[in-house]
C-alpha positions as CSV (number, residue, x, y, z in Angstrom):
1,X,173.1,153.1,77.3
2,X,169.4,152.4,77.1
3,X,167.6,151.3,80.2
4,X,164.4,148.7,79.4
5,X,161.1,148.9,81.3
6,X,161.0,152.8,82.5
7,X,158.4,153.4,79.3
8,X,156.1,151.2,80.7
9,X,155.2,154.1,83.8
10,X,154.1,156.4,81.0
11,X,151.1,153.9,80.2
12,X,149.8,155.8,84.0
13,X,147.2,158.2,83.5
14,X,147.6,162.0,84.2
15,X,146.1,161.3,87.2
16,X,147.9,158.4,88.7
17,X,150.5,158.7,91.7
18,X,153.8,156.8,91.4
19,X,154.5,155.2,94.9
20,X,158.4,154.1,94.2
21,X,160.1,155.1,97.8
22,X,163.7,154.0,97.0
23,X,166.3,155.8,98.6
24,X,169.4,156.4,96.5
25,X,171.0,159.2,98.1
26,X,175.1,159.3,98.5
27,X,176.4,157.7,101.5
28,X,177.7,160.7,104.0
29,X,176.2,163.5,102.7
30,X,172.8,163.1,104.5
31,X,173.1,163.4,108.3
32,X,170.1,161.5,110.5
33,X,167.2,163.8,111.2
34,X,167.6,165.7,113.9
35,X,164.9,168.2,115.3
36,X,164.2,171.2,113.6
37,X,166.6,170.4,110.2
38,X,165.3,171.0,107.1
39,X,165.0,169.8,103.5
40,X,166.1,172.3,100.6
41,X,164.1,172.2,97.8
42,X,164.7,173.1,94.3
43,X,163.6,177.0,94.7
44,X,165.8,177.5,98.0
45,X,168.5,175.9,96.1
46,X,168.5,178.3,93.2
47,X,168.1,181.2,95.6
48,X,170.9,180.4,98.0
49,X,173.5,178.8,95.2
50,X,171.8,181.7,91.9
51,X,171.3,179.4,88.9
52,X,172.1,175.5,88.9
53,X,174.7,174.4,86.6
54,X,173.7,171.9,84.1
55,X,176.5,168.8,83.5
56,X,176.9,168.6,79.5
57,X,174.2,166.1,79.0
58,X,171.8,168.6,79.8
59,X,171.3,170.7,76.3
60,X,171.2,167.3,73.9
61,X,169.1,165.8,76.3
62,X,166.4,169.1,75.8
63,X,167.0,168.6,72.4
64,X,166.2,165.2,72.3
65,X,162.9,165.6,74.1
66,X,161.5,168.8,71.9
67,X,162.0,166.4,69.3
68,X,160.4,163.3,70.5
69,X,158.0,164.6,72.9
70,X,155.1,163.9,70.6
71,X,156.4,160.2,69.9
72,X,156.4,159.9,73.5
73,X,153.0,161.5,74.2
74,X,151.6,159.1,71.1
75,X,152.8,156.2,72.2
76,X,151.1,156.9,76.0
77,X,148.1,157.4,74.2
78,X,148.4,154.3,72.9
79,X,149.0,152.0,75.5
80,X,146.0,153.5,77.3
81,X,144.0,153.3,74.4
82,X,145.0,149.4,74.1
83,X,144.2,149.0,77.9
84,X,140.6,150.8,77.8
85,X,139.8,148.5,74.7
86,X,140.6,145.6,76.4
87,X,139.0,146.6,79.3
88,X,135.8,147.3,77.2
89,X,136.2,144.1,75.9
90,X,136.7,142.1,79.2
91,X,133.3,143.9,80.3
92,X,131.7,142.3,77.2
93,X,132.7,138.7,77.7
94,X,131.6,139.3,81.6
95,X,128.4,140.5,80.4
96,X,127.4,137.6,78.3
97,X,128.1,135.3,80.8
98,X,125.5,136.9,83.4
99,X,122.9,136.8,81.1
100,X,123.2,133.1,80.3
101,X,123.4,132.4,83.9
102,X,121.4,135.5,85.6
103,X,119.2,133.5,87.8
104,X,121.7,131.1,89.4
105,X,124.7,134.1,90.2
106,X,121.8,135.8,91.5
107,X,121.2,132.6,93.6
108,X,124.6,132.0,94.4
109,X,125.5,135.5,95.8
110,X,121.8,135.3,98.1
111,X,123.5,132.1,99.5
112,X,126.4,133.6,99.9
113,X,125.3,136.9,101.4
114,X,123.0,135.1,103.7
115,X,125.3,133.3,105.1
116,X,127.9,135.8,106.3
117,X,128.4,137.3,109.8
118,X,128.8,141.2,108.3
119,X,126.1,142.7,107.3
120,X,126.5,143.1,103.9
121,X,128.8,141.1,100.8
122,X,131.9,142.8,100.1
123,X,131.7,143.6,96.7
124,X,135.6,144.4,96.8
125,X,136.4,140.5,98.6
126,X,134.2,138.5,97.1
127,X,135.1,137.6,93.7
128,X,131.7,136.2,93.0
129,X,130.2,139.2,94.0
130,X,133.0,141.4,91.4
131,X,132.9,138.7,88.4
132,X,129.0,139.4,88.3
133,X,129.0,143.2,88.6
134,X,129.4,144.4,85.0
135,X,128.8,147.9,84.0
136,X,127.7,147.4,80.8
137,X,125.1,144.9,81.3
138,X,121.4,144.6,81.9
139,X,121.3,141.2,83.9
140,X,124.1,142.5,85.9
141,X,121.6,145.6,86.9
142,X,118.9,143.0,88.3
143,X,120.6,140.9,89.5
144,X,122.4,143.3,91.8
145,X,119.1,145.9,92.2
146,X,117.7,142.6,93.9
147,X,120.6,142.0,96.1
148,X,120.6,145.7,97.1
149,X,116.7,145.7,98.3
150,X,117.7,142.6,100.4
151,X,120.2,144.3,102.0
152,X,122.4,141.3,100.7
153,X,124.9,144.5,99.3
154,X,125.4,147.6,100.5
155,X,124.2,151.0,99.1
156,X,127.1,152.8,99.5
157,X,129.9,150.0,98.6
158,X,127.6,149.3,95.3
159,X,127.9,152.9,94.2
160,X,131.7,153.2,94.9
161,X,132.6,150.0,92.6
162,X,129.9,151.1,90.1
163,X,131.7,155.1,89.7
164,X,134.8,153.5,88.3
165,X,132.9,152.7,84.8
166,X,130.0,155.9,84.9
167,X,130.8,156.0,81.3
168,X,129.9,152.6,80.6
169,X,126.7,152.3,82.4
170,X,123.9,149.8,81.0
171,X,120.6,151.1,81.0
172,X,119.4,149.3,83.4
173,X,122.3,150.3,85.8
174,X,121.3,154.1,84.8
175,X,117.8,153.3,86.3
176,X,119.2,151.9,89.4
177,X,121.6,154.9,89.6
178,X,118.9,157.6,89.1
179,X,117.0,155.7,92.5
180,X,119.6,156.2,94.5
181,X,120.2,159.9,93.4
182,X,116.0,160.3,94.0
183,X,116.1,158.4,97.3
184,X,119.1,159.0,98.9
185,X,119.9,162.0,101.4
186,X,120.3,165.9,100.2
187,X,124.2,165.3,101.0
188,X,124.9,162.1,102.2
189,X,128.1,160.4,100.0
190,X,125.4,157.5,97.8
191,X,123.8,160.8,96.2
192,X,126.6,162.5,95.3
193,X,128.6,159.6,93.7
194,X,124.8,158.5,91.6
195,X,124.8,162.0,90.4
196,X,128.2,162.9,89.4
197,X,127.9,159.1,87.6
198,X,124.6,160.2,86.1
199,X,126.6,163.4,85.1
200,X,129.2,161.5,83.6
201,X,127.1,159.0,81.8
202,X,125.4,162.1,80.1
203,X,122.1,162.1,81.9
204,X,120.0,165.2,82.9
205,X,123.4,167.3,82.8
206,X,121.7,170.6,83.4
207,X,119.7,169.0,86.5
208,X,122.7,167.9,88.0
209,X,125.0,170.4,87.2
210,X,124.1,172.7,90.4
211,X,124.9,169.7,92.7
212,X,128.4,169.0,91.5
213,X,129.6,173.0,91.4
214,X,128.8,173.3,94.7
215,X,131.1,170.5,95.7
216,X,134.0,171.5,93.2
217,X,134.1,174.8,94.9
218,X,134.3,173.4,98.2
219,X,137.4,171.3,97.3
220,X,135.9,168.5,96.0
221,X,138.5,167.3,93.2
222,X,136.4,164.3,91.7
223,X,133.1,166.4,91.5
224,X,135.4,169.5,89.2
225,X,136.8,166.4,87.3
226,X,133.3,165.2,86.2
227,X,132.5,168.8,85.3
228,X,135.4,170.0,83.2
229,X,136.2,166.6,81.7
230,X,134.4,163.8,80.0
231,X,135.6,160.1,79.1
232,X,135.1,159.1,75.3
233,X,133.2,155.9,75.5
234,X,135.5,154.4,72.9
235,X,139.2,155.6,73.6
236,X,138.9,156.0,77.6
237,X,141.0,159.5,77.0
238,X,139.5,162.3,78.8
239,X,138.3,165.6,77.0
240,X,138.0,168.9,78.3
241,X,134.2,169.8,78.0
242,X,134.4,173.7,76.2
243,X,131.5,175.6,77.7
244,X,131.8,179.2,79.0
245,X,130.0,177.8,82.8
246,X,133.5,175.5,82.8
247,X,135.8,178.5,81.4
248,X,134.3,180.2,84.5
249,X,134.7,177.9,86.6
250,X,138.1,176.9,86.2
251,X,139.6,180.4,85.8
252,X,137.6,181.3,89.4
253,X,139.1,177.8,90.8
254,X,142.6,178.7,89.5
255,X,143.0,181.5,92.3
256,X,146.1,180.6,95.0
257,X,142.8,180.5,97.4
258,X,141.8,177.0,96.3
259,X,143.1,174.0,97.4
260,X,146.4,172.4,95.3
261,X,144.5,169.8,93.7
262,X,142.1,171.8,92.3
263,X,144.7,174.0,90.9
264,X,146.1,171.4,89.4
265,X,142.8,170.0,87.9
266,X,142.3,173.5,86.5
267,X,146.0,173.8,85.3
268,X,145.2,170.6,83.2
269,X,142.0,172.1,81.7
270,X,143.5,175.3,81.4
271,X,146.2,173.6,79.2
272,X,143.3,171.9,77.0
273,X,141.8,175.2,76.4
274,X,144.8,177.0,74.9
275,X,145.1,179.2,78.1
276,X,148.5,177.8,78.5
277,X,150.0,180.7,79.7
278,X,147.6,180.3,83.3
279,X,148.4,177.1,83.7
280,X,152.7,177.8,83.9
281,X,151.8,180.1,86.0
282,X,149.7,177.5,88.3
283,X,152.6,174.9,87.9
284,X,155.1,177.4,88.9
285,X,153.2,178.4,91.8
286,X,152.5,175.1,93.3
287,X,155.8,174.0,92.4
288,X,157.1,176.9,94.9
289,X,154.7,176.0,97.6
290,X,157.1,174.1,100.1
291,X,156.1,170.9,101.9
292,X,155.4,171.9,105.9
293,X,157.4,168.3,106.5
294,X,160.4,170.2,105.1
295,X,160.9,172.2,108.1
296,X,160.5,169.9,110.8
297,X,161.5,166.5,109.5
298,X,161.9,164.6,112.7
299,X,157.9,165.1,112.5
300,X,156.3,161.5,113.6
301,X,153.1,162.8,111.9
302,X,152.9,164.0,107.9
303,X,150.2,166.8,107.1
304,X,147.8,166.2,105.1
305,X,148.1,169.2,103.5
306,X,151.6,167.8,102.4
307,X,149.7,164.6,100.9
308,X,147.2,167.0,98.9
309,X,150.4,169.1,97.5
310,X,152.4,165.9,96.8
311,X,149.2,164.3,94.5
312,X,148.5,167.8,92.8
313,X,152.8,168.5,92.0
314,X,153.0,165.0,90.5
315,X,149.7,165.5,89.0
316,X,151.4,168.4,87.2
317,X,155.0,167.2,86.7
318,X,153.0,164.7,84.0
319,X,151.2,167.5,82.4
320,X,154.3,169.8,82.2
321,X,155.9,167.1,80.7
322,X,153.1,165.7,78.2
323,X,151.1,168.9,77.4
324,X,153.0,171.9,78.6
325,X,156.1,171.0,76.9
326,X,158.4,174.2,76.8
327,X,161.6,174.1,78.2
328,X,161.2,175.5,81.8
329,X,159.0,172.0,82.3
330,X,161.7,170.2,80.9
331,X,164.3,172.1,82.8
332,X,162.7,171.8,86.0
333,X,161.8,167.9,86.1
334,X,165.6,167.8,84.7
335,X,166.9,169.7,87.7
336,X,164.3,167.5,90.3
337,X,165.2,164.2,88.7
338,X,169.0,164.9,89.6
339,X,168.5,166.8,93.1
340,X,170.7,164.4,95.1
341,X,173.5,165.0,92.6
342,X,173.3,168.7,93.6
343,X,173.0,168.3,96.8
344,X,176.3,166.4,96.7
345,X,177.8,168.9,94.3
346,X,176.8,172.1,96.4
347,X,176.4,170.1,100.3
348,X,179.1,172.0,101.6
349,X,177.2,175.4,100.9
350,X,174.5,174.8,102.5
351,X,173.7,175.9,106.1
352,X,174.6,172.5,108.7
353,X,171.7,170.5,108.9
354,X,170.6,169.9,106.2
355,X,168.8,167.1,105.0
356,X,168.8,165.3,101.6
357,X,165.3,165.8,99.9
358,X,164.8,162.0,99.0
359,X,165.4,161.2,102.6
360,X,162.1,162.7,103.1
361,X,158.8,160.3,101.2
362,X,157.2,162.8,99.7
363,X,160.3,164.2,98.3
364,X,161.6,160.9,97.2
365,X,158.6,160.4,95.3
366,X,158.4,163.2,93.6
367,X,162.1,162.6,92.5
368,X,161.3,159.5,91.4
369,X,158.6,160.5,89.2
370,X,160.6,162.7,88.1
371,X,163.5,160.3,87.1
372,X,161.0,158.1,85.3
373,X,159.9,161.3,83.1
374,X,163.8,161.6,82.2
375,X,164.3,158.3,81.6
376,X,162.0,158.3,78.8
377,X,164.0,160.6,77.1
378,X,167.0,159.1,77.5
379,X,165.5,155.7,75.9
380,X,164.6,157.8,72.5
């Protein structure tokens, strides 16, 4: 039977983060934590129980998706095409409406900002303050350089709203960018997010390019992002930018050494490249990295390093489904999507203990995600 609504998750981005935490686990197979249990994942499973077996659903099911994977992956496209336009559009409405009435928003928001306790307006709060901050318009620029040399707005707040839309940037906006990046501190956060948005907006690439590798090889996911992929202006899709310096880059990034994330980031533009056969092998290798959590999970505390392996294995999960596409991706979201099924099925096997991976947050999330995928092919 068809299930309504799941299609609407695949409008998410690759790099969005589902944040469903439902626990749907069989009642009295999952003891309460104790110290010291453990979570089995997928790869301790297989090697403890040898291979997993698959109900009958599972080979017209893998069917089904090789054949309408690339409806599925069109249809994404789509929807995030639709929203970018409409975004675009919303920007352009915005923007008339400052110009018309530049002088009294400006007014208006100097009130305003003068007569608040805090130092500065937040720009995320106010919805004066967001309504008249438009990327794509001139008036918008002036009104807010003014507000910035006040002191009525903060530096650093202004740069953070203004590096969601880089692409987009108004000339004026460019010009206020490019004083921050001259102004601002060797390495302070304001002169790193102007240039990566002057990067992105396609200014003075070569300038800025030394000051954005540095960061990428120091973990920094958003500056490698800027560098191996650019936003068309007119679709919002991202495309892999094909120069040898990125090749480089990302094949030297790719090494186990380097943080999940940018793995991941690298897995995606190794995929866009046609060196597909690199980027299984950096799925397959995060995807065997086990969360610390796992071991301990009466933990009060998570480890960040968990968080950064959770946001770069559902990172991937998308592009094995979307882009990767053979049927070890398919097989393994498959086998993920259904883990408390197994865990039921094979429970008894397993050492005392035990607990169920979507008892667990991280773990449940990932399921879920990986349920979602599924679901899409089961709607076709």
């Amino acid at each position: 039977m068809k299930t309504s609504g799941k299609g609407c998750i695949a409008a998410i981005v690759l790099t969005f983060i589902l944040c469903n935490t439902s626990h749907l686990v069989r009642a009295g197979v999952n003891p309460p934590a104790e110290p010291g249990t453990r979570v089995y994942d997928l790869a301790e499973l297989q090697k403890m129980l040898g291979k997993l077996e698959k109900p009958p659903e599972y080979r017209p099911l893998l069917a089904k998706y090789k054949s309408n994977i690339e409806k599925i992956d069109t249809e994404r496209v789509k929807r995030e095409v639709e929203f970018w336009k409409q975004r675009t559009q919303s920007y352009k409405k915005m923007g008339t409406k400052v110009s018309k009435d530049e002088s009294s928003i400006l007014a208006e928001l100097q009130k305003k900002g003068r007569g608040l306790k805090a130092k500065s307006l937040d720009l995320w709060d106010v919805p004066e303050a967001r309504t008249a901050l438009v990327p794509t318009s001139d008036a918008s620029a002036r009104i807010f350089s003014k507000l910035l040399e006040e002191g009525i707005v903060g530096q650093n707040d202004l740069m953070s709203v203004l590096s969601e839309n880089a692409e987009l940037l108004s000339g004026e906006w460019i010009k206020l960018v490019r004083k921050v990046a001259d102004r601002a501190e060797e390495n302070s956060r304001d002169r790193q997010t102007a240039i990566s948005m002057l990067y992105r907006a396609g200014i003075a690439r070569s300038k800025y390019r030394p000051a954005l590798e540095q960061p990428s090889q120091a973990g920094d996911v958003k500056a490698l992002k800027t560098l191996l992929f650019e936003i068309d202006k007119d679709t919002g899709q991202h495309i892999a930018v094909r120069t040898p310096e990125n090749i480089s880059l990302m094949r030297k990034l790719a090494d186990s050494k380097s943080p999940p994330e940018i793995r991941a980031v690298c897995a995606r533009y190794a995929v866009e490249t046609g060196e597909r056969t690199l980027a299984e092998a950096i799925c397959r290798d995060l995807l065997s990295t086990r969360f610390r959590c796992f071991d301990d999970v009466s933990r009060r505390h998570h480890y960040d390093t968990d968080d950064e392996l959770g946001r770069a294995r559902d990172y991937i999960l998308f592009l094995m489904f979307y882009k990767l596409r053979g049927e070890w991706s398919f097989e393994h979201i498959y086998d993920l999507s259904r883990i408390a099924e197994l865990e039921y099925q094979y429970g008894e096997k397993l050492p005392k203990g035990w607990i169920s991976y979507r008892l667990v947050p991280i773990g449940d999330m990932e399921v879920s995600l990986a349920q979602s995928l599924i679901g899409m092919v089961r709607e076709k």
